[in-house]
N, CA and C atoms as an extended XYZ file, in Angstrom:
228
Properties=species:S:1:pos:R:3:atomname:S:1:resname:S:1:resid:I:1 pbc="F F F"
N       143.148       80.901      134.712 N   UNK     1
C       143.799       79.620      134.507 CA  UNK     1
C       144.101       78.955      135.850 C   UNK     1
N       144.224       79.839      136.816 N   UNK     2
C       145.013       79.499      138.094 CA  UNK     2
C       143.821       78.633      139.060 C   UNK     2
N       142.602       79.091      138.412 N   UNK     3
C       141.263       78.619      139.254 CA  UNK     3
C       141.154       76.905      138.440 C   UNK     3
N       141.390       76.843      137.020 N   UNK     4
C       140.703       75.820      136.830 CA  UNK     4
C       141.979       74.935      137.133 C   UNK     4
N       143.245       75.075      137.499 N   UNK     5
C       144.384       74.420      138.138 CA  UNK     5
C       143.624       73.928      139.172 C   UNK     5
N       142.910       74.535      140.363 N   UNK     6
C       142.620       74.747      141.465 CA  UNK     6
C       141.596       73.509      141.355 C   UNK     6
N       140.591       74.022      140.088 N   UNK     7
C       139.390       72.788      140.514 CA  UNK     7
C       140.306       71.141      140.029 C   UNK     7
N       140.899       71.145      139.290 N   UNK     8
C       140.923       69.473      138.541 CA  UNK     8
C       142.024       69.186      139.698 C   UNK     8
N       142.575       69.679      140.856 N   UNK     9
C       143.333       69.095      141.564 CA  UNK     9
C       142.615       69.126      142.698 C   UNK     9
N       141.514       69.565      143.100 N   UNK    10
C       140.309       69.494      143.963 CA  UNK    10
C       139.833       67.738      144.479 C   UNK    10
N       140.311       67.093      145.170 N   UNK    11
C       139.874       66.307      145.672 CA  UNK    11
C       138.034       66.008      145.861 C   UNK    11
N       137.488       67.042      145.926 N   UNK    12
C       135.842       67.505      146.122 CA  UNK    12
C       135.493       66.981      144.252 C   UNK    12
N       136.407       67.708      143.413 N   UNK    13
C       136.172       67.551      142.019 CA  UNK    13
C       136.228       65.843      141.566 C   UNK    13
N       137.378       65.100      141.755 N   UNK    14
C       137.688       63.600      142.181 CA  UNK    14
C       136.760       62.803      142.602 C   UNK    14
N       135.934       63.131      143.721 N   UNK    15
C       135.330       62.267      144.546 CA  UNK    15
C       134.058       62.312      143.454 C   UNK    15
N       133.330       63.339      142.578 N   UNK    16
C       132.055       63.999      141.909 CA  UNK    16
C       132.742       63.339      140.616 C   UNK    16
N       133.655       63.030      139.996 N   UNK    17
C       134.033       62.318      138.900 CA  UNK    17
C       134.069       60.934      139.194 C   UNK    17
N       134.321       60.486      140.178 N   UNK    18
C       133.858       59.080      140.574 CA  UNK    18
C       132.936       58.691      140.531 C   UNK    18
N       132.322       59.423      141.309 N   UNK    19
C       130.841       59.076      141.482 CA  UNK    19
C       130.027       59.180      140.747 C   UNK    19
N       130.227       59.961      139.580 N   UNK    20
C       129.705       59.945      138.432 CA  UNK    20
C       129.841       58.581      137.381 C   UNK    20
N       131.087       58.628      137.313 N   UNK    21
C       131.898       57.720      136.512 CA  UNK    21
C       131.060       55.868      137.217 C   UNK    21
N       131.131       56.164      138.497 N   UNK    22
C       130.057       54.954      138.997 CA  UNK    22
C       128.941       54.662      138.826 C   UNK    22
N       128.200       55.770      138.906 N   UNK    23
C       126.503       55.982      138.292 CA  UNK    23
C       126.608       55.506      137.072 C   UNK    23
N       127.027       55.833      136.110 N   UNK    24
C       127.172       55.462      134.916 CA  UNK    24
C       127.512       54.040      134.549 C   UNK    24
N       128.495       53.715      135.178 N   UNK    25
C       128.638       52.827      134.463 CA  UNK    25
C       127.771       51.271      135.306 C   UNK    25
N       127.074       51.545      136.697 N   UNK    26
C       126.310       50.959      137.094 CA  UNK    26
C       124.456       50.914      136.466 C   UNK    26
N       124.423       52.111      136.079 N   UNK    27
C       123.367       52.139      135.591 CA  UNK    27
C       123.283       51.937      134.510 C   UNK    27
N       124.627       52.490      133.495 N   UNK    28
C       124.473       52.716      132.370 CA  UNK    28
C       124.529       51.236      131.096 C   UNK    28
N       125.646       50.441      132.358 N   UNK    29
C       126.048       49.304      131.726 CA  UNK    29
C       125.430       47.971      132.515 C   UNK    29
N       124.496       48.270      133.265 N   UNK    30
C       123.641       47.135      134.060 CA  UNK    30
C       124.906       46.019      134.951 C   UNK    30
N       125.924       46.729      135.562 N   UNK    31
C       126.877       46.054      136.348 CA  UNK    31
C       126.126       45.327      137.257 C   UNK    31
N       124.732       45.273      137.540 N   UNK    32
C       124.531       44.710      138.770 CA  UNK    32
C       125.352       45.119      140.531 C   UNK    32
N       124.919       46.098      140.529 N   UNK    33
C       125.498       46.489      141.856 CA  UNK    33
C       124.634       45.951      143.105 C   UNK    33
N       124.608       45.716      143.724 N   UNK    34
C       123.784       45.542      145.135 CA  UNK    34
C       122.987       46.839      145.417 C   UNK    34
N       121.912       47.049      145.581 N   UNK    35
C       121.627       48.480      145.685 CA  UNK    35
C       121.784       49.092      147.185 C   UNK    35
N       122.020       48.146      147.948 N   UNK    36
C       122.506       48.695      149.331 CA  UNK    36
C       123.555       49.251      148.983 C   UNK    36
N       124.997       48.604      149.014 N   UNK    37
C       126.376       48.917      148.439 CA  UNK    37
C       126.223       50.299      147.393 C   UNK    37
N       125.318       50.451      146.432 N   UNK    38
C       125.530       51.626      145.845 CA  UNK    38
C       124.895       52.805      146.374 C   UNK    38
N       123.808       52.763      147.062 N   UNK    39
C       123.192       54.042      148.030 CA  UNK    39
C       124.566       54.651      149.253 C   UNK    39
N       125.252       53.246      149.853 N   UNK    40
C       125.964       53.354      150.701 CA  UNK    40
C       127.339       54.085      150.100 C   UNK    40
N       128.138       53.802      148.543 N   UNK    41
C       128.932       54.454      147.626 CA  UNK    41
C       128.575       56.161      147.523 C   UNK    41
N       127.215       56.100      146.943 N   UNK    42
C       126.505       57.471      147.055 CA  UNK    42
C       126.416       58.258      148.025 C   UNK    42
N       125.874       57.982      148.959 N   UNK    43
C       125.626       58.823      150.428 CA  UNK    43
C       127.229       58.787      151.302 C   UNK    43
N       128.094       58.253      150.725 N   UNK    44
C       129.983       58.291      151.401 CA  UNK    44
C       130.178       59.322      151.059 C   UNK    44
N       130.011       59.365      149.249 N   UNK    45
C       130.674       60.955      148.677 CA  UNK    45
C       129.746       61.570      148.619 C   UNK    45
N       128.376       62.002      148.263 N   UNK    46
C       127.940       63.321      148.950 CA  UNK    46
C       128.448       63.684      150.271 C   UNK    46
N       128.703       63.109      150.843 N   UNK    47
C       128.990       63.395      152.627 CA  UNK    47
C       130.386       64.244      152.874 C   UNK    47
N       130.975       63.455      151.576 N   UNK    48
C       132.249       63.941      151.893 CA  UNK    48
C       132.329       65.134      151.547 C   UNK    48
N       132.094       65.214      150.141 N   UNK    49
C       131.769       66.426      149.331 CA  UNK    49
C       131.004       67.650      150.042 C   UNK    49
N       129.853       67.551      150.717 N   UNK    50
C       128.658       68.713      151.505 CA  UNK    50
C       130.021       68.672      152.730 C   UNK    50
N       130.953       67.457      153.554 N   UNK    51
C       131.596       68.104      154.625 CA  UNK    51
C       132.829       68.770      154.308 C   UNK    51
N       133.182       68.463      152.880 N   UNK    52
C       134.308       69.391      152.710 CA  UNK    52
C       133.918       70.888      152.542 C   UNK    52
N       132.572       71.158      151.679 N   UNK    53
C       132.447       72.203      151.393 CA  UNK    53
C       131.675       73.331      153.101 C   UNK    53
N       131.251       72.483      153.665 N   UNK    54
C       130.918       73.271      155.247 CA  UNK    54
C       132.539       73.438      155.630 C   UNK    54
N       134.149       72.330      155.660 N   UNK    55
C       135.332       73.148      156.027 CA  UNK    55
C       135.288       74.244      155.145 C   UNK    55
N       135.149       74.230      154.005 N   UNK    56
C       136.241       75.062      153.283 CA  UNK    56
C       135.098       76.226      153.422 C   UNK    56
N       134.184       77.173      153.841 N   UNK    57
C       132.909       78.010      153.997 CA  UNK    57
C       133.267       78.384      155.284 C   UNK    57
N       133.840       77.613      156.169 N   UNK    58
C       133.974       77.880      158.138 CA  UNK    58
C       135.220       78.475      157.407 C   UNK    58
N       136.188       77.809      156.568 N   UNK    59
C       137.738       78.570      156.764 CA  UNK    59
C       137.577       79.636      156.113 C   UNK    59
N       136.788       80.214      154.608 N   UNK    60
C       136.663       81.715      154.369 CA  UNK    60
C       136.252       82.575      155.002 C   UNK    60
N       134.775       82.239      155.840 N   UNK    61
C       134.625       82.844      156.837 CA  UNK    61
C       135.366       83.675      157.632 C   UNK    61
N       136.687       82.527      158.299 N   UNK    62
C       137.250       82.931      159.477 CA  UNK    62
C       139.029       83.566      158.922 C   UNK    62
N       139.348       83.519      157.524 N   UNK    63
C       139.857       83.847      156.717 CA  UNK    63
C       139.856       85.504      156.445 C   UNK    63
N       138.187       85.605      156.041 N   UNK    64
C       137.516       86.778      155.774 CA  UNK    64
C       137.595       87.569      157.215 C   UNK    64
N       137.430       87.316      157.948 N   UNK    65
C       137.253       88.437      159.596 CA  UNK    65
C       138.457       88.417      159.683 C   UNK    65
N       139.459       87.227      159.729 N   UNK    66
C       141.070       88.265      160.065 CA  UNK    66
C       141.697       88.599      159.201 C   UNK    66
N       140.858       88.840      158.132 N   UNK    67
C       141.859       89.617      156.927 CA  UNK    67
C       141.083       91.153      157.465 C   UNK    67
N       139.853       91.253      157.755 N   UNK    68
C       138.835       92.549      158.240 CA  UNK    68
C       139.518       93.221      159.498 C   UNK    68
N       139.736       92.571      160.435 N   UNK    69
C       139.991       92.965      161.388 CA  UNK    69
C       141.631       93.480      161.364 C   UNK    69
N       142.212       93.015      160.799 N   UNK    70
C       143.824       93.133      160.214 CA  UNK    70
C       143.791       94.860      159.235 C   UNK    70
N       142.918       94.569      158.649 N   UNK    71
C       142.677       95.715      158.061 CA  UNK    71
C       142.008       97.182      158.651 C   UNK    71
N       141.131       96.469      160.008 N   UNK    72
C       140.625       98.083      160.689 CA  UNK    72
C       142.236       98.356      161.645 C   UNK    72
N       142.842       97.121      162.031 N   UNK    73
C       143.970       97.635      163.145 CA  UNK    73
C       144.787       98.369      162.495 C   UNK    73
N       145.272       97.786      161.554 N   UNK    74
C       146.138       98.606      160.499 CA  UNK    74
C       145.658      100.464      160.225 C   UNK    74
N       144.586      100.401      160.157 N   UNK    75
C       143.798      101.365      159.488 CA  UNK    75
C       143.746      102.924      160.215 C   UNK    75
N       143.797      102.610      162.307 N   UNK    76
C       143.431      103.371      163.116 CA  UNK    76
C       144.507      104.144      163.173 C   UNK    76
């Protein structure tokens, strides 16, 4: 339960419901978007989304080795 808390308050989750919610209703309902303006909408939040997920991958990473290393000092 504690994980799917985790995703719907996920900002990464937000930005992928937008952008969805935009696709749709640009495509779906012929809003006439500019297609510059909507590539430029599109390629904002993938960006954001692929750079949040490279932080949050660098911080388990570096998460993961000093929980490792915490654990051999402890250990000797």
């Amino acid at each position: 339960m504690n994980t799917l808390k985790q995703k719907l308050t996920s900002r990464k989750f937000w930005v992928a419901v937008a952008s969805a919610a935009f696709i749709v209703l640009s495509e779906g309902l012929g809003l006439n978007v500019d297609s510059d303006l909507y590539w430029k909408i599109i390629t904002l939040a993938l960006g954001y989304i692929f750079g949040e997920t490279a932080v949050d991958i660098a911080r388990a990473k570096t998460t993961q080795s000093t929980e490792q290393t915490t654990y051999v000092v402890n250990n000797k």
